[in-house]
C-alpha positions in Angstrom: 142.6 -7.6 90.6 143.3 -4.1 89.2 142.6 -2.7 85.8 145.6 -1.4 84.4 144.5 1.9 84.0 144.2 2.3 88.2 148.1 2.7 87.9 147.6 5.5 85.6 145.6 7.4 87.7 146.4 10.9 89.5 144.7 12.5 92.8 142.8 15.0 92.4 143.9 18.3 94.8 140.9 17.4 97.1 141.8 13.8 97.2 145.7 14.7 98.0 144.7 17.1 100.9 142.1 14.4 102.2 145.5 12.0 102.6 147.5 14.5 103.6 145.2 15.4 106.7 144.8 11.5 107.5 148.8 11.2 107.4 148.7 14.1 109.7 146.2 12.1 112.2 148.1 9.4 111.9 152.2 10.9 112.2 151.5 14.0 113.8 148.6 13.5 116.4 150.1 9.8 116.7 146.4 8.5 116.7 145.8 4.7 115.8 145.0 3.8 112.4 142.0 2.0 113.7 140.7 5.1 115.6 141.1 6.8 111.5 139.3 4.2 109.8 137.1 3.2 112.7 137.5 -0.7 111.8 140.0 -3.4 113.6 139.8 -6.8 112.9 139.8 -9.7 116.0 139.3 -13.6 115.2 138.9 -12.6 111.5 135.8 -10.4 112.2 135.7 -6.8 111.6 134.3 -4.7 114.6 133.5 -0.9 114.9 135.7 1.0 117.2 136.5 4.8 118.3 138.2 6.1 121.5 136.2 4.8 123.7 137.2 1.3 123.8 140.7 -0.2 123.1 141.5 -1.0 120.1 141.3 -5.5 119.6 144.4 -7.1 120.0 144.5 -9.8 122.6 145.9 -12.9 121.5 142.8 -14.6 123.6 141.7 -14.3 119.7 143.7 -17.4 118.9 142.0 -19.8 121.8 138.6 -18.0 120.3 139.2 -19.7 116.8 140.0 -23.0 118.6 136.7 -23.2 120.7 139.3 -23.4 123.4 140.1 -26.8 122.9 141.5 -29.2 124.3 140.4 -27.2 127.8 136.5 -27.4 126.4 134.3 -29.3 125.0 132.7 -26.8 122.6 130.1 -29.6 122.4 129.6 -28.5 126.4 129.5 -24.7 126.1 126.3 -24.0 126.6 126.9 -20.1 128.9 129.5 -17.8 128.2 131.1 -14.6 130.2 133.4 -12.0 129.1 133.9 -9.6 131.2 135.3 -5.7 130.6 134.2 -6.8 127.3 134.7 -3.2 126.1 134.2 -3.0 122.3 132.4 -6.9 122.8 134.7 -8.5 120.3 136.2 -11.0 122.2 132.1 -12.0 123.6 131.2 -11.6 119.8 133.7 -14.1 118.5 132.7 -16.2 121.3 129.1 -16.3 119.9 130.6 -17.1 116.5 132.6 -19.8 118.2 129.9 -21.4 120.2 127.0 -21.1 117.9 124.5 -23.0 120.7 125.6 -20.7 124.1 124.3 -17.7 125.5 126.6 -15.2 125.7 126.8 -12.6 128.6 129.7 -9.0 128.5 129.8 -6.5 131.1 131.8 -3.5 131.5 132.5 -0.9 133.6 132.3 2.3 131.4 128.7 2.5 129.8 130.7 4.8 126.8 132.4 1.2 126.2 129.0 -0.8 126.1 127.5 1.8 123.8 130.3 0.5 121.4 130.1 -3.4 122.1 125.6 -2.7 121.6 126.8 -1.2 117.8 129.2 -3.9 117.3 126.6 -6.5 118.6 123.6 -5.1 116.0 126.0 -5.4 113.1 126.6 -9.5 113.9 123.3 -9.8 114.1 123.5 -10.9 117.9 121.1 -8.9 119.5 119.3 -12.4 120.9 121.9 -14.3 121.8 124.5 -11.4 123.3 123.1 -9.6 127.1 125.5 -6.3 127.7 125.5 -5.7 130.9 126.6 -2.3 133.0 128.7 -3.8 135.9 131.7 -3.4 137.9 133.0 -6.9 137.2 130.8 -9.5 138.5 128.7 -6.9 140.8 125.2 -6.9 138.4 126.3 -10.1 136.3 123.2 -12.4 136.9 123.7 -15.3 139.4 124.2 -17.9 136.9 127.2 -20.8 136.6 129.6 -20.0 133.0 131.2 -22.8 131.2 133.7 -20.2 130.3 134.4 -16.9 132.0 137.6 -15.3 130.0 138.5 -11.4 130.1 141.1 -8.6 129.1 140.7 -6.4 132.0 143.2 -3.1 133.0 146.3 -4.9 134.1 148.7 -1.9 133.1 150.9 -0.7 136.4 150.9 2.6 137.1 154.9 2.7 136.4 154.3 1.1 132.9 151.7 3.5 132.5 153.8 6.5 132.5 155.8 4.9 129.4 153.5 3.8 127.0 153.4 4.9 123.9 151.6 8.1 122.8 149.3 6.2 120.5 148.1 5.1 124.2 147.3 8.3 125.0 144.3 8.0 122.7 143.1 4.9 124.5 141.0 5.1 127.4 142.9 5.0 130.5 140.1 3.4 132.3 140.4 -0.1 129.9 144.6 0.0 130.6 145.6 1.1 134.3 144.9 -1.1 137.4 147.0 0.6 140.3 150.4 0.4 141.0 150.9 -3.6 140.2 148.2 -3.9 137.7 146.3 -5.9 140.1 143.4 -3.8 141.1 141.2 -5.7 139.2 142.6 -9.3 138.8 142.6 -10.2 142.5 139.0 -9.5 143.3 138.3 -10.9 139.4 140.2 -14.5 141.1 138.4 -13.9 144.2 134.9 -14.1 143.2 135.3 -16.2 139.8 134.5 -19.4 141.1 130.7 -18.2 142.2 129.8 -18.3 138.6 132.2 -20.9 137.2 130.3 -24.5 136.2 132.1 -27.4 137.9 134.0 -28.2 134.5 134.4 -24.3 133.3 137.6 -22.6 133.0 138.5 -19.4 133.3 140.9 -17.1 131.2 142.2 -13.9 131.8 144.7 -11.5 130.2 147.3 -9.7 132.2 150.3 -8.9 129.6 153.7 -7.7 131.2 152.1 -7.8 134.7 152.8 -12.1 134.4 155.4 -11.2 137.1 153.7 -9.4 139.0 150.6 -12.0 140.1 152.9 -14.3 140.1 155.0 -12.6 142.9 151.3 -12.2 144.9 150.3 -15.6 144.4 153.5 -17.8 144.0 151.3 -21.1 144.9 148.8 -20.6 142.7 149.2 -23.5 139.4 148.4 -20.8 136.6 148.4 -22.5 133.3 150.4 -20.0 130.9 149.3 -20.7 127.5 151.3 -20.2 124.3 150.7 -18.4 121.2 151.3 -19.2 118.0 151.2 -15.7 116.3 152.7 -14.3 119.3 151.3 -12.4 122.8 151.8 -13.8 126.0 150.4 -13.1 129.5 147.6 -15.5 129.2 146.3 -17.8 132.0 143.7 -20.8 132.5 142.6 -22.1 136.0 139.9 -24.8 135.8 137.1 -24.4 138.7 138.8 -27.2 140.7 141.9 -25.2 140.8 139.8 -21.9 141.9 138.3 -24.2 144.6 141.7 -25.2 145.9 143.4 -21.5 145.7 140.2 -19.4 147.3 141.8 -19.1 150.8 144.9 -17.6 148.8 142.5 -15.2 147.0 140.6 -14.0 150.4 143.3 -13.6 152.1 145.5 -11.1 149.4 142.1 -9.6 148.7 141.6 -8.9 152.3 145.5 -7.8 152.7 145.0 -5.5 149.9 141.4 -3.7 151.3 143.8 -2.6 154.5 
């Protein structure tokens, strides 16, 4: 609560130009509030963030706060990947979710990781939380995952060119993926199954780019899961599904290396 007398209060002229020049960050450089204040929240935890990572807002935050249920068993979550973890919330809520697993994040972009390392000291999960430097599962330690989930680029080169210009303060490598959006989901489906447990699952972001994996791999079962505070784009393959579908994946893989 407020005393009564904060109502009665006036800026000072320093005070007034220091909001002025954050409303002119904010209107006229059309930089995220997040990138101002250098705080977003994800899975109700605050996390550290600046242009070098994308600012948290995958709606893989919702399965987080449900231990993924009813696709885990929390109980049975003993190793945990996220991969282009970027700012590391999405492996940091994980470690919050599953209090007993190890907890593994690589990215791509070492800038990123530098991030995820300062977001990883302040939770206090230096011991529990590996960052790793790798292009996706290239220098992830041979090891099986109960759970391997990720927001990776999936933004198409057209949808690229009309994003927003908040975007343009985002780093380009965490948003484009080539012309479908696919550069890095097919080899991410191809290769998945290597370090998936027999009962793991994997979950992977791809937004607006639904439609276009979808046209790729039209026999594939993806699971779509729904949101209840919105975001969509989600799927879940369990390893038996990956083990089915790997012929599909080799083959576009190979069709798309030509």
């Amino acid at each position: 609560d407020f005393s009564a007398d904060y109502f009665d209060c006036a800026l000072t002229m320093d005070e007034r130009l220091a909001v002025l020049a954050l409303f002119q960050q904010r209107i006229g450089k059309r930089l995220p509030a997040a990138y101002i204040t250098h705080e977003a929240w994800f899975a109700g935890l605050a996390f550290y963030v600046d242009e070098r990572v994308l600012i948290p807002r995958s709606p893989i935050a919702e399965l987080i706060q449900v231990q993924f249920e009813p696709w885990l068993d929390p109980a049975s979550v003993h190793r945990v990947l996220d991969l282009c973890t970027g700012s590391g919330c999405i492996a940091i809520a994980c470690a919050y979710a599953f209090e007993a697993a190890a907890i593994v994040a690589s990215d791509y972009s070492a800038d990123a990781l530098a991030v995820a390392a300062k977001n990883r000291e302040a939770h206090g999960l230096e011991s529990r939380l590996q960052l790793i430097e790798s292009d996706l599962f290239e220098s992830v330690p041979p090891a099986r995952f109960d759970l391997i989930v990720s927001n990776p680029p999936y933004v198409s080169l057209p949808e690229m060119q009309q994003l927003a210009a908040e975007f343009d303060h985002e780093p380009g490598l965490a948003l484009a993926a080539g012309n479908d959006g696919m550069d890095l989901v097919i080899p991410m489906l191809q290769q998945a199954r290597q370090y998936l447990s027999d009962q793991g699952v994997l979950v992977v972001e791809v937004g607006y780019s639904k439609p276009a994996l979808e046209a790729l791999l039209p026999q594939v079962p993806f699971y779509w899961l729904d949101f209840e505070y919105g975001g969509d784009g989600v799927f879940l393959l369990t390893a038996e599904q990956l083990d089915q579908c790997q012929p599909m994946f080799d083959q576009l893989l190979s069709q798309r290396k030509v």
